[in-house]
C-alpha positions in Angstrom: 0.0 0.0 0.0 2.8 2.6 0.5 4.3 2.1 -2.4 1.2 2.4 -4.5 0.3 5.2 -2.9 3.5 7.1 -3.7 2.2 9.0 -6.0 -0.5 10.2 -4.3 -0.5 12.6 -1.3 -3.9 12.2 0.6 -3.5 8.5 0.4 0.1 8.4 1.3 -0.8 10.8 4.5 -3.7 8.2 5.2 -1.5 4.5 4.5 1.1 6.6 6.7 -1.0 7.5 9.5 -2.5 3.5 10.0 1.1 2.7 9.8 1.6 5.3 13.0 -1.9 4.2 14.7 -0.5 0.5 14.6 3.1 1.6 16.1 1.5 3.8 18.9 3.1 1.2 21.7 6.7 2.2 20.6 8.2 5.4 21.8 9.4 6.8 18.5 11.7 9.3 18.9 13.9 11.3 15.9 17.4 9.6 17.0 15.5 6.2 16.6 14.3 7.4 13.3 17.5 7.6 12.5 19.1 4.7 13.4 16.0 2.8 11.5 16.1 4.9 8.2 19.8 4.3 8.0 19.9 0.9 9.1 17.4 0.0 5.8 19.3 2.3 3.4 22.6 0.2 4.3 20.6 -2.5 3.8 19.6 -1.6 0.7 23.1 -0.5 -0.7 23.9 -3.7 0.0 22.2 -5.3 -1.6 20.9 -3.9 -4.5 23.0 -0.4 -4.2 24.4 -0.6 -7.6 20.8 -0.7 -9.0 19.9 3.0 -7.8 20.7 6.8 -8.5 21.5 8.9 -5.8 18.2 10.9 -6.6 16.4 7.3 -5.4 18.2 6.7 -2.6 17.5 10.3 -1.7 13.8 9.9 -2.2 13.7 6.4 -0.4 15.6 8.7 2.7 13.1 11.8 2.6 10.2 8.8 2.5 11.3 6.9 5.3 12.0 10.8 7.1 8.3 11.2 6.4 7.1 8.0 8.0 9.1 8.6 11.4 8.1 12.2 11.6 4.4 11.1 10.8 5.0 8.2 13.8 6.7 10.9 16.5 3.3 13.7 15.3 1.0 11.1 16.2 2.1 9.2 18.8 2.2 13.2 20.0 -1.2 14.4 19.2 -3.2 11.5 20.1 -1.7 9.3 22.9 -3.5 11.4 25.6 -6.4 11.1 24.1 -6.3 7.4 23.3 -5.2 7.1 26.7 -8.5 8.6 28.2 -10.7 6.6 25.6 -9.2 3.1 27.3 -9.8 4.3 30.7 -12.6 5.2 30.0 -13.5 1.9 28.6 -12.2 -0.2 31.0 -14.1 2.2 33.6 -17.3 1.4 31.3 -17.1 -2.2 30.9 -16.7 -2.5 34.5 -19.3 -0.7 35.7 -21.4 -3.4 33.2 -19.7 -6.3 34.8 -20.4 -5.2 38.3 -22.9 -3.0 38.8 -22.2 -2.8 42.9 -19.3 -1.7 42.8 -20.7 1.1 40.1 -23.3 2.4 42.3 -21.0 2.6 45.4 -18.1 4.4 42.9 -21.0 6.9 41.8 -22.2 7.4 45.5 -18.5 8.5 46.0 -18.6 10.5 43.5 -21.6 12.6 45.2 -19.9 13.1 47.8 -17.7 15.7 46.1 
């Protein structure tokens, strides 16, 4: 999907975001970024190096620059959130499980 997508920006932006929603558990940080993006470009060169321009392997840097920005924004803008949506679920779904210990939570909550 990222690759077809290339050559599109509103679906890159979308196939890139899932990709960041589905990493959420892993503190991405810029120096990890890093150490990924150059990790696959060595890779790369290794292998199959002689194959590309330096205008591709350029393009397959600012790429994977994109995806790790686009991971460290998210995980950003939305963890708190997400965060409150769980507890609040798992506050929900107990209250449905156990409905004593809901009424005695809300009675404590009166007491405010």
């Amino acid at each position: 999907a990222l690759g077809q997508s290339l050559g599109d920006p509103p679906a890159l932006k979308q196939v890139v975001e899932a990709l960041a929603f589905q990493h959420l558990h892993i503190e991405v940080t810029a120096p990890l970024v890093a150490v990924v993006r150059g990790a696959i470009v060595d890779l790369i060169v290794a292998e199959v190096g002689h194959h590309f321009q330096d205008s591709t392997m350029f393009g397959f840097r600012t790429l994977l620059n994109y995806i790790g920005g686009s991971m460290i924004y998210i995980r950003k803008a939305y963890a708190d959130r997400l965060e409150i949506i769980a507890s609040s679920w798992a506050l929900a779904n107990r209250r449905r499980q156990d409905p004593v210990a809901s009424d005695a939570d809300e009675s404590d909550d009166d007491d405010d």
